[in-house]
C-alpha positions, -999 to 999 in steps of 0.1 A, spaced: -586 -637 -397 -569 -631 -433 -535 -643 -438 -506 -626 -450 -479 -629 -474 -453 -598 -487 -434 -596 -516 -400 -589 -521 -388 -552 -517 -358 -557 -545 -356 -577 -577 -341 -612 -574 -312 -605 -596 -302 -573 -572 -284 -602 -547 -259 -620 -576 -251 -581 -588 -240 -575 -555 -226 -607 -542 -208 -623 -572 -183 -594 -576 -176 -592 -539 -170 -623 -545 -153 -624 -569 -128 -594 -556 -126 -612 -526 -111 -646 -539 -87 -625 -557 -74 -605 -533 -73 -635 -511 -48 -654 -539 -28 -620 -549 -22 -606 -514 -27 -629 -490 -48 -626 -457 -45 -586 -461 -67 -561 -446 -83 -554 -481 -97 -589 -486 -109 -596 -449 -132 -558 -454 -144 -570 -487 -152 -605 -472 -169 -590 -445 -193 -562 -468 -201 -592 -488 -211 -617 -458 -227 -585 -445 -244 -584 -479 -255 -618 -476 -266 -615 -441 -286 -589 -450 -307 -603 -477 -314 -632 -460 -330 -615 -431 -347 -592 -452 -364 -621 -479 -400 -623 -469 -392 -664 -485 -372 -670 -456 -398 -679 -429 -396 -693 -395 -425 -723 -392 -442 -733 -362 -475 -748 -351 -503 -730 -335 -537 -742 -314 -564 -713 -331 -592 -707 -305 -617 -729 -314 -588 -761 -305 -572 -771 -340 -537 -775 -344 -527 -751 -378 -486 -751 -390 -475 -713 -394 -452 -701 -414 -441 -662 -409 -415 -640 -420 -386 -630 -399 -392 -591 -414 -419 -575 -437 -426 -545 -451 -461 -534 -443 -464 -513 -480 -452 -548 -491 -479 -568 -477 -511 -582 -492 -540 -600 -468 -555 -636 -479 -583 -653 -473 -602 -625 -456 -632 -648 -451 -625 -649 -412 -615 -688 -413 -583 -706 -400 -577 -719 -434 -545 -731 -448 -532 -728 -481 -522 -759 -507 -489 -761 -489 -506 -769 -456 -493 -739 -439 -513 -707 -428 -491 -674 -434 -490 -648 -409 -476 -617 -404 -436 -609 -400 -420 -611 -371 -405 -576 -376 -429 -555 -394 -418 -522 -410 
């Protein structure tokens, strides 16, 4: 059974361009004109922003322990969403192998 690992849809300075001047707007807003309703929807798109990233970085990985069928205990890591275009298989040689970090990868949660 091969393991699987994705890579990241977006490149990893696409986040800071999009969060540090939401950010940025929102902190000013906040000092300039209070608890308006322009600074809480520019918090919220930039939460949202955040939120959304998160969920979506194959990185961030929900670990666990599973009993394979022939009775050993292996720790699992696997993505809360993948892409399947995204995805590459490991270790196709059919074992329950782990990798140097001692966890086996599987595949997402949420695949799309």
């Amino acid at each position: 059974m091969p393991q699987t690992v994705y890579r990241r849809p977006w490149p990893t300075w696409l986040l800071a361009a999009l969060s540090l001047p939401l950010s940025i707007a929102w902190v000013v807003l906040i000092i300039v004109e209070g608890a308006s309703g322009a600074a809480l929807i520019v918090g919220a798109i930039d939460i949202l922003v955040l939120i959304v990233f998160t969920l979506l970085d194959p990185e961030v990985t929900i670990a666990s322990r599973k009993i394979m069928p022939d009775g050993t205990v292996v720790n699992v890591r696997r993505p809360i969403v993948g892409f399947k275009r995204l995805e590459s298989p490991l270790g196709v040689t059919g074992g329950y192998e782990v990798r140097i970090d001692g966890y086996r990868y599987e595949p997402a949660y949420i695949r799309l």
